[in-house]
N, CA, C and O atoms as a Tripos MOL2 file, in Angstrom:
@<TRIPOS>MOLECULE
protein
  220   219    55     0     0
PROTEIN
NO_CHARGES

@<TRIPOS>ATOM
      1 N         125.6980  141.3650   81.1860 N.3       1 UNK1
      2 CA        125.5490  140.8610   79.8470 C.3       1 UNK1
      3 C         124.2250  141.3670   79.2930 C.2       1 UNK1
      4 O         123.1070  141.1700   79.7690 O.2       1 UNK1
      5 N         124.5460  142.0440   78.2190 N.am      2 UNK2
      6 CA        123.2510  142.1910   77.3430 C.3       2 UNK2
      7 C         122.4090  141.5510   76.6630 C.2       2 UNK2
      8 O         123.0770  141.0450   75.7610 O.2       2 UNK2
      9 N         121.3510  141.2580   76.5330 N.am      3 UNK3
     10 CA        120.8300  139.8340   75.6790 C.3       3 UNK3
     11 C         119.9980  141.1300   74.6590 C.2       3 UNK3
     12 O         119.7890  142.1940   75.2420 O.2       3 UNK3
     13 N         119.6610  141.0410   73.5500 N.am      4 UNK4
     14 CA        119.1420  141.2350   72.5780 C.3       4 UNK4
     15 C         118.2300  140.8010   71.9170 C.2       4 UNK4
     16 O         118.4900  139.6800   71.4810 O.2       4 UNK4
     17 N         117.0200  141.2710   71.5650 N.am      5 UNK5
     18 CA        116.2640  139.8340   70.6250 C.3       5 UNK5
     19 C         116.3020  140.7530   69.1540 C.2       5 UNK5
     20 O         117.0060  141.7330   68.9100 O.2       5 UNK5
     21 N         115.1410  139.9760   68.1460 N.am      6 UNK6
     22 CA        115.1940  140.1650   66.4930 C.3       6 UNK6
     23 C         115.0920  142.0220   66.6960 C.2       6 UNK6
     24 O         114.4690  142.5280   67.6300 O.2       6 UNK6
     25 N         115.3780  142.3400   66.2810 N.am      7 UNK7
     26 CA        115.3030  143.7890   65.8030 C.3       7 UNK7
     27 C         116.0800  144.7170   66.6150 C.2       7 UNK7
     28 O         115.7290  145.8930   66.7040 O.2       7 UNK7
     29 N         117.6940  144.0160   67.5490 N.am      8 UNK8
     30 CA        117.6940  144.6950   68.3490 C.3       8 UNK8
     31 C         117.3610  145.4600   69.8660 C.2       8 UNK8
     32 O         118.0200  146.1480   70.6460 O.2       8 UNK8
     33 N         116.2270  145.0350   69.8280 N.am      9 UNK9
     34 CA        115.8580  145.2930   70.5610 C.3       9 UNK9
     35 C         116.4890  144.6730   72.3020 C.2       9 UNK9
     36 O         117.2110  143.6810   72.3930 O.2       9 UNK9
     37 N         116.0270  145.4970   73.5280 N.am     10 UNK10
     38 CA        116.9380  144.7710   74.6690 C.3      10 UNK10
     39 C         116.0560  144.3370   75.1660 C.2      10 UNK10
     40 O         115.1420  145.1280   75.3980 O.2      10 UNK10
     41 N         115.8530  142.7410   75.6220 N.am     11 UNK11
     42 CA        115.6170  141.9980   76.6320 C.3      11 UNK11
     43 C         116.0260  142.2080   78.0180 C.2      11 UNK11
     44 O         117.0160  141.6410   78.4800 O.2      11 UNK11
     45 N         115.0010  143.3220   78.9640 N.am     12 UNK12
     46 CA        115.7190  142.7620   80.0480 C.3      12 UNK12
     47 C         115.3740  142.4200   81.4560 C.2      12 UNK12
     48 O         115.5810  142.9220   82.5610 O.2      12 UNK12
     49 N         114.6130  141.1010   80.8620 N.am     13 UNK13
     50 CA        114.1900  140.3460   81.6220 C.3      13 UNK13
     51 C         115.3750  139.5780   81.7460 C.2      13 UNK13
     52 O         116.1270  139.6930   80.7780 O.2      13 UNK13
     53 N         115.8830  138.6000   82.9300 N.am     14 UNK14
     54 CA        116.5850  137.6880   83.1640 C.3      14 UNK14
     55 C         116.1510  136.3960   82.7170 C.2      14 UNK14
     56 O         114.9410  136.1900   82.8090 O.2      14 UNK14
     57 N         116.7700  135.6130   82.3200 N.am     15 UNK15
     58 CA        117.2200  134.2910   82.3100 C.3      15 UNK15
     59 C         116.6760  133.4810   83.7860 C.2      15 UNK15
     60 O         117.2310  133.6690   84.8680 O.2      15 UNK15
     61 N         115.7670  132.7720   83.6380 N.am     16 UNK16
     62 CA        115.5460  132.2120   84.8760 C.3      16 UNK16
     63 C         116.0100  130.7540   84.3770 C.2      16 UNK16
     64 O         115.8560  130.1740   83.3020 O.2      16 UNK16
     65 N         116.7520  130.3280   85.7940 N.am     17 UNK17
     66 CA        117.4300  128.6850   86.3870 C.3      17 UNK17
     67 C         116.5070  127.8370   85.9780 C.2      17 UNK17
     68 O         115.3690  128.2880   86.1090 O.2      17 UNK17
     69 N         116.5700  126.8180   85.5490 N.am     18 UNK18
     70 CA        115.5890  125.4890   85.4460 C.3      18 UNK18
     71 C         115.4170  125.1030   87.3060 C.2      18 UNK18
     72 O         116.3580  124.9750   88.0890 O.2      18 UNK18
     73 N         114.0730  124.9970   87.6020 N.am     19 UNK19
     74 CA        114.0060  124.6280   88.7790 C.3      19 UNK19
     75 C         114.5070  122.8220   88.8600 C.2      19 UNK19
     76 O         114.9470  122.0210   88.0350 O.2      19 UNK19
     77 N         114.2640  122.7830   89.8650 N.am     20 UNK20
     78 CA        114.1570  120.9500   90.3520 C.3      20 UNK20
     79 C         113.8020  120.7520   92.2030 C.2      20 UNK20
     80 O         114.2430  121.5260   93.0530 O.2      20 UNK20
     81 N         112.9690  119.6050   92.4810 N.am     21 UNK21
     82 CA        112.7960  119.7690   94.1300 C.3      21 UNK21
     83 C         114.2390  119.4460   94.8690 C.2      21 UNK21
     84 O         115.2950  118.9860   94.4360 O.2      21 UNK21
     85 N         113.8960  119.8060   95.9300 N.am     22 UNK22
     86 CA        115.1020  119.5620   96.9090 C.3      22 UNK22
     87 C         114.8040  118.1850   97.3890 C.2      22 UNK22
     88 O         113.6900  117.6850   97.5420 O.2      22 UNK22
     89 N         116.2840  117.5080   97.6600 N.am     23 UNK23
     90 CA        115.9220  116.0340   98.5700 C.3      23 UNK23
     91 C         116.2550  116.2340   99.6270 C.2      23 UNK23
     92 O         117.0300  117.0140  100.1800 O.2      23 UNK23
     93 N         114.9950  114.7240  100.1740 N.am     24 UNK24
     94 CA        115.5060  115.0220  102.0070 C.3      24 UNK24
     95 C         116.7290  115.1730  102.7680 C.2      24 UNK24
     96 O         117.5450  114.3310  102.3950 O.2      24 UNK24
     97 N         117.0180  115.6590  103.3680 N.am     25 UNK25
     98 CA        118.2480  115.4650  104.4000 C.3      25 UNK25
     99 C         118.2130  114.1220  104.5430 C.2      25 UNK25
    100 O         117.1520  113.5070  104.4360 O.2      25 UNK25
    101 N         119.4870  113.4680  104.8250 N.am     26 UNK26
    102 CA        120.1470  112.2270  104.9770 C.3      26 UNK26
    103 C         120.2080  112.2320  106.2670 C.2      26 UNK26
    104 O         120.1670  113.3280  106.8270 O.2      26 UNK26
    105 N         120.2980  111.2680  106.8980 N.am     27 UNK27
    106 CA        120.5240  110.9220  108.4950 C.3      27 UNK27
    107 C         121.9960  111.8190  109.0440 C.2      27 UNK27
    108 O         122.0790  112.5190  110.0530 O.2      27 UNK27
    109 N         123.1680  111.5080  107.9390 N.am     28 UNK28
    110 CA        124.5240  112.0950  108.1540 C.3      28 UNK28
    111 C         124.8360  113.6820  108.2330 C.2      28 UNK28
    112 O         125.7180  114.3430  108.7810 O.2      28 UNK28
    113 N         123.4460  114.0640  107.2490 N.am     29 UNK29
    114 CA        123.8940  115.1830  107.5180 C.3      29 UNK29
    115 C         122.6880  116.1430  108.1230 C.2      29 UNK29
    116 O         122.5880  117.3500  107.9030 O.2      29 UNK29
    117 N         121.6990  115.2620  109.0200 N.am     30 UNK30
    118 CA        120.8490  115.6280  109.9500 C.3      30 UNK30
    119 C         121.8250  115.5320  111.5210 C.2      30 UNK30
    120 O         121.4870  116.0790  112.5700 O.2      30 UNK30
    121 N         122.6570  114.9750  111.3870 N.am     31 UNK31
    122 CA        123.6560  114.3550  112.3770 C.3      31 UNK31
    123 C         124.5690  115.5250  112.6200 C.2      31 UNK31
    124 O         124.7950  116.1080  113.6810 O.2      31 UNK31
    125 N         125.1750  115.8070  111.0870 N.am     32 UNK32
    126 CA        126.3290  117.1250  111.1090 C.3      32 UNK32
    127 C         125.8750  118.3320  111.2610 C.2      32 UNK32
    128 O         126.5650  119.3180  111.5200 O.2      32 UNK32
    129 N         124.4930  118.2990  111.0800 N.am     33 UNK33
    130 CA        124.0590  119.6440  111.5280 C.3      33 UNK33
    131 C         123.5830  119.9080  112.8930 C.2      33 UNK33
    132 O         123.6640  121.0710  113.2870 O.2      33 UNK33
    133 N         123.0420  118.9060  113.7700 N.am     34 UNK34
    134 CA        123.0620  118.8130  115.0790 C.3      34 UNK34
    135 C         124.3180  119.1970  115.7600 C.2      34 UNK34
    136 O         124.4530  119.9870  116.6950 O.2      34 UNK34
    137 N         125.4120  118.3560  114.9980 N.am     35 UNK35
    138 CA        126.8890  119.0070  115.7550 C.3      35 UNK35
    139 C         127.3920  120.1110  115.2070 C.2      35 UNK35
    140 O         128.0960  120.6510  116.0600 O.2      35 UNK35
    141 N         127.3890  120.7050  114.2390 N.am     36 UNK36
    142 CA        127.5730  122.2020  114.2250 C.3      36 UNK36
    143 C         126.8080  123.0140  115.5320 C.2      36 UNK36
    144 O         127.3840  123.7880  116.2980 O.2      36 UNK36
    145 N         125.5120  122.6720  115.5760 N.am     37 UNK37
    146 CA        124.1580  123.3070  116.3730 C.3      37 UNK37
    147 C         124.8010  123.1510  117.9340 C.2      37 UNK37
    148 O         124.5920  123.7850  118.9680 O.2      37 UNK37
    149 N         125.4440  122.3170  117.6990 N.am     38 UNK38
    150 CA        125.8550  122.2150  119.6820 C.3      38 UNK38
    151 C         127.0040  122.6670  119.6800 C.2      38 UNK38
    152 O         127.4670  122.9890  120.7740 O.2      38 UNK38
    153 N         127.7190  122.8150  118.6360 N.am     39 UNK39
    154 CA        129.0060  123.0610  118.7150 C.3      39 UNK39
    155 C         129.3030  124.6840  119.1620 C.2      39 UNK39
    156 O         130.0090  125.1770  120.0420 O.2      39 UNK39
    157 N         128.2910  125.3450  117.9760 N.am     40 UNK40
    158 CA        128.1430  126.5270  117.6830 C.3      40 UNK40
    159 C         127.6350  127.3170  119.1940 C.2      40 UNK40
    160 O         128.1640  128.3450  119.6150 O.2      40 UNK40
    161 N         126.4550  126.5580  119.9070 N.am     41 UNK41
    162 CA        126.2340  127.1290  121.5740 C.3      41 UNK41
    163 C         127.2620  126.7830  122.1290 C.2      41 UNK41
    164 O         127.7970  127.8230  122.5120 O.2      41 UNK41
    165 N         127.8240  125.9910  122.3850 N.am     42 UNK42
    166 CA        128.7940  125.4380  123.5420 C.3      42 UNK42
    167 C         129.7180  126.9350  123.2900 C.2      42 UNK42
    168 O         129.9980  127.6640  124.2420 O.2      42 UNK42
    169 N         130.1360  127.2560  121.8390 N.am     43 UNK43
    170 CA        131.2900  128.3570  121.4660 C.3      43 UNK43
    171 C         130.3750  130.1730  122.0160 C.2      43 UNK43
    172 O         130.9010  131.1430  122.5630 O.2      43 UNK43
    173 N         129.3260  130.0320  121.6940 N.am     44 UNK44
    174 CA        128.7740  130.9670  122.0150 C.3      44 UNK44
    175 C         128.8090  131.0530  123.6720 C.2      44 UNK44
    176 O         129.5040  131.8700  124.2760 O.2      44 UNK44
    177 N         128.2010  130.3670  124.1180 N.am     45 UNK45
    178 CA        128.2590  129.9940  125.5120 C.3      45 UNK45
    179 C         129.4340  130.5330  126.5070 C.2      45 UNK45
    180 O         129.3770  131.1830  127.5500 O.2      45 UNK45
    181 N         130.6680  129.9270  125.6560 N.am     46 UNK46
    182 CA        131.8990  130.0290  126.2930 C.3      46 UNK46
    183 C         132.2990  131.7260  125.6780 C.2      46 UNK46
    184 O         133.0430  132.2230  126.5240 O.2      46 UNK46
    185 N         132.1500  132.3390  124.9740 N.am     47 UNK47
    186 CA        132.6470  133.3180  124.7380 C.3      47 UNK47
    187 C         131.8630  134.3520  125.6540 C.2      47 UNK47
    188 O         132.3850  135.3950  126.0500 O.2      47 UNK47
    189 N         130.5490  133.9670  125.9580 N.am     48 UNK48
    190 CA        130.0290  135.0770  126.9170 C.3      48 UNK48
    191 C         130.1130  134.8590  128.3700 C.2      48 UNK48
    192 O         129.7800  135.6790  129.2260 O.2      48 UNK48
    193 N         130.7410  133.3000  128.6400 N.am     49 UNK49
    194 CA        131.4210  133.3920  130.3480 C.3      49 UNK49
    195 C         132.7840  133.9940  130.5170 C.2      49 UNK49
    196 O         133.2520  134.3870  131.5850 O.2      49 UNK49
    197 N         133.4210  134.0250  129.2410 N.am     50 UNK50
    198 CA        135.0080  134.6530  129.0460 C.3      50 UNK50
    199 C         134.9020  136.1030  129.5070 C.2      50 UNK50
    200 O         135.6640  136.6320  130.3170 O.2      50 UNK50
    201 N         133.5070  136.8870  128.6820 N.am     51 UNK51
    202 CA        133.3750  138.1460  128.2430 C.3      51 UNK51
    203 C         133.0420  138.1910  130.0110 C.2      51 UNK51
    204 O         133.9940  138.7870  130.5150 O.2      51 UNK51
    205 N         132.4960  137.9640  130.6040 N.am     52 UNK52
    206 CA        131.4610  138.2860  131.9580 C.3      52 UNK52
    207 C         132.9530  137.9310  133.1750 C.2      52 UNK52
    208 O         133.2440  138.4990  134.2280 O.2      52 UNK52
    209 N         133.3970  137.1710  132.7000 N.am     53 UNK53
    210 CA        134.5230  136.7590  133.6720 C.3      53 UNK53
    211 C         135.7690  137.5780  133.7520 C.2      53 UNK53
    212 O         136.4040  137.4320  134.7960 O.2      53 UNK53
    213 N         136.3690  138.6080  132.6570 N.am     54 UNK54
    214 CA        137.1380  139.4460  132.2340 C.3      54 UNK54
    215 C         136.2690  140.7090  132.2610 C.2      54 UNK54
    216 O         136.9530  141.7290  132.1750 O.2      54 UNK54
    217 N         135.2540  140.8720  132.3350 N.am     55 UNK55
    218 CA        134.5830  142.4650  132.8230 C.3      55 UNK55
    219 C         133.6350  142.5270  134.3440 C.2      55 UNK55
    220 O         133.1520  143.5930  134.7270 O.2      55 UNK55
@<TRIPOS>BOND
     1     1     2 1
     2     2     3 1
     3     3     4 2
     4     3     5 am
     5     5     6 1
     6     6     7 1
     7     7     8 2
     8     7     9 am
     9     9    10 1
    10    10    11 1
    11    11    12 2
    12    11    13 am
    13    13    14 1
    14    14    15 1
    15    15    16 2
    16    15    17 am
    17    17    18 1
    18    18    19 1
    19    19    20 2
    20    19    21 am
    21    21    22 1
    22    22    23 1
    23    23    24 2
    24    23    25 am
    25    25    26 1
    26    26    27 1
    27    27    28 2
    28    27    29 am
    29    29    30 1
    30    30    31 1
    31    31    32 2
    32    31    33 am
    33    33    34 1
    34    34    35 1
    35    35    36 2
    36    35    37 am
    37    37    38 1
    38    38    39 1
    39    39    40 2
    40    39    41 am
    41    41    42 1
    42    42    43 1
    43    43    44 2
    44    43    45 am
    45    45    46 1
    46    46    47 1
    47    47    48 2
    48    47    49 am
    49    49    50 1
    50    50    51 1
    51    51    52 2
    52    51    53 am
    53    53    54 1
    54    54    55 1
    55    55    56 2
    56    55    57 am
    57    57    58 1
    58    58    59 1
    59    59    60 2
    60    59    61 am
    61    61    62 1
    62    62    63 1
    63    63    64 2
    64    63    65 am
    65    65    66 1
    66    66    67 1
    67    67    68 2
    68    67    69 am
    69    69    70 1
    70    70    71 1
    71    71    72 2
    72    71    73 am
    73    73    74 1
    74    74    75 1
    75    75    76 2
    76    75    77 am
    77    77    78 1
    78    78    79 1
    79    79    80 2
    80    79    81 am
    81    81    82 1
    82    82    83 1
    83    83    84 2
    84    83    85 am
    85    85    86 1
    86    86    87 1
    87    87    88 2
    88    87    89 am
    89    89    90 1
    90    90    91 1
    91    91    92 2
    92    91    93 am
    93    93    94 1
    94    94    95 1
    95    95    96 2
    96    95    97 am
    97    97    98 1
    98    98    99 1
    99    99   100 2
   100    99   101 am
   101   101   102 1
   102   102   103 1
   103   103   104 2
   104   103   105 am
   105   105   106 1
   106   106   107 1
   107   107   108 2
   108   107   109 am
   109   109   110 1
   110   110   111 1
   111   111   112 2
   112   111   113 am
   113   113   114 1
   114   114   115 1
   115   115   116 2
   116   115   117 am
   117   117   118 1
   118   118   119 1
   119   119   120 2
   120   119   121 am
   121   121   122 1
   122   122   123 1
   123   123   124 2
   124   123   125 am
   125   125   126 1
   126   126   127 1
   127   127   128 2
   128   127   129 am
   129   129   130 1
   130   130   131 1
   131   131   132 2
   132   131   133 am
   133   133   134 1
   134   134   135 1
   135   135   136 2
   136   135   137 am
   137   137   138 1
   138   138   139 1
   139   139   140 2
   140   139   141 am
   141   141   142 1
   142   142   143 1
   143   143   144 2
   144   143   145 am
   145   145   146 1
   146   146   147 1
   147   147   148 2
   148   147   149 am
   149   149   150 1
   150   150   151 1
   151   151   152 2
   152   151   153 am
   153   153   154 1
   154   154   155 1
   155   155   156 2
   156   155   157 am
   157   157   158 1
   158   158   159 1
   159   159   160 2
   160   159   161 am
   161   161   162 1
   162   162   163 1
   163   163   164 2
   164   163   165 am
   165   165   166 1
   166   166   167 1
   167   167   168 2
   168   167   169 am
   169   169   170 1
   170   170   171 1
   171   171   172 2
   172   171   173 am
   173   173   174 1
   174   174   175 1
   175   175   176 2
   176   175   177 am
   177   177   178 1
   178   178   179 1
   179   179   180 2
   180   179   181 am
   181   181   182 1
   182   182   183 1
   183   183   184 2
   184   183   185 am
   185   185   186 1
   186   186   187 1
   187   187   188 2
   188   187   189 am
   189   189   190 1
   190   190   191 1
   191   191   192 2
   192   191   193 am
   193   193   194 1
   194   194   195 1
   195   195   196 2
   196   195   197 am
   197   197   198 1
   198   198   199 1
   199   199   200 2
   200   199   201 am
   201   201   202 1
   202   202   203 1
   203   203   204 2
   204   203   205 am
   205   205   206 1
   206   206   207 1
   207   207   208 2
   208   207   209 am
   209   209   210 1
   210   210   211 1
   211   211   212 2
   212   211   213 am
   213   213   214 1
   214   214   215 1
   215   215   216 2
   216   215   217 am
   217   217   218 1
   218   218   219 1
   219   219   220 2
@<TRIPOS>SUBSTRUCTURE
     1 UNK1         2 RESIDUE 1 A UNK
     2 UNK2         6 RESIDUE 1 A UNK
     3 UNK3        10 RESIDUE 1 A UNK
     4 UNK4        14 RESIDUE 1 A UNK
     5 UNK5        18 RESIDUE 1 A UNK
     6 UNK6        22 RESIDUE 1 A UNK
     7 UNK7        26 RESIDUE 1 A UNK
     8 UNK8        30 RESIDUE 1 A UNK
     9 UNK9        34 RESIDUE 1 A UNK
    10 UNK10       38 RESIDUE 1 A UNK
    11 UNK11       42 RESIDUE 1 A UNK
    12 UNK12       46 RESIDUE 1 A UNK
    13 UNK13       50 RESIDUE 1 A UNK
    14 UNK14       54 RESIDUE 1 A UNK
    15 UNK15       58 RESIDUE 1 A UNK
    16 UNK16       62 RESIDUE 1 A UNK
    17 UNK17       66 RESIDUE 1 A UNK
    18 UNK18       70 RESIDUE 1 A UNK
    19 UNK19       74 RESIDUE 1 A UNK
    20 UNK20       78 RESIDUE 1 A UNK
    21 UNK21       82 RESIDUE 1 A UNK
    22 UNK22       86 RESIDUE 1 A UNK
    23 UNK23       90 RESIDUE 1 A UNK
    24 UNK24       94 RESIDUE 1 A UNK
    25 UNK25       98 RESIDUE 1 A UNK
    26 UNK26      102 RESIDUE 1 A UNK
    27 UNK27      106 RESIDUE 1 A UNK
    28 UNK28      110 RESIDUE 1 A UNK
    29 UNK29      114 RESIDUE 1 A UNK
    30 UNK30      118 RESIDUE 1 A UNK
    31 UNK31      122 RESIDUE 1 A UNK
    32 UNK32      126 RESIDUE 1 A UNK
    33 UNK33      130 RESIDUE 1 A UNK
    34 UNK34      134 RESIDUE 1 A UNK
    35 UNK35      138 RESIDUE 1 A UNK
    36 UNK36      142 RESIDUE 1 A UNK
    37 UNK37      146 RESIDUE 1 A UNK
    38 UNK38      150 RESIDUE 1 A UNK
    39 UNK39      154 RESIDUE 1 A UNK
    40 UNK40      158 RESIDUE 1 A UNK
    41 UNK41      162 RESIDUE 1 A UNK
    42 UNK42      166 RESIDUE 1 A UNK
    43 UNK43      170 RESIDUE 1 A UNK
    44 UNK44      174 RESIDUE 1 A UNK
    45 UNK45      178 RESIDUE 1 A UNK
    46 UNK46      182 RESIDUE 1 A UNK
    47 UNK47      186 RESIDUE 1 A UNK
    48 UNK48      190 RESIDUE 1 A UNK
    49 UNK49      194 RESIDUE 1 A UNK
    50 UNK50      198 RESIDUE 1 A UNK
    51 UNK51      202 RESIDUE 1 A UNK
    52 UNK52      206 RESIDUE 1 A UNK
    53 UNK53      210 RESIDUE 1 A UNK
    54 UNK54      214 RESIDUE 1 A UNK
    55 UNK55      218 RESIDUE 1 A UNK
């Protein structure tokens, strides 16, 4: 998208986002990310005793 200002001319600088802060993590999803985190080794884990056990 082209933006334009008075005379034609091209703007082309971007459009910057309105910032805002981030909020804390919640207990639930300090929780769900722990179990992704174990989930994710346990899967890693197991795919490289598969790999070592089949070569």
């Amino acid at each position: 998208m082209r933006v334009t200002e008075d005379g034609d001319r091209l703007n082309n600088y971007a459009s910057e986002p309105k910032a805002y802060a981030a909020e804390p993590m919640t207990e639930t999803q300090k929780k769900t990310y722990i179990a992704v985190g174990v989930g994710s080794l346990v899967l890693l884990a197991g795919m490289v005793a598969i790999a070592t056990f089949v070569s």
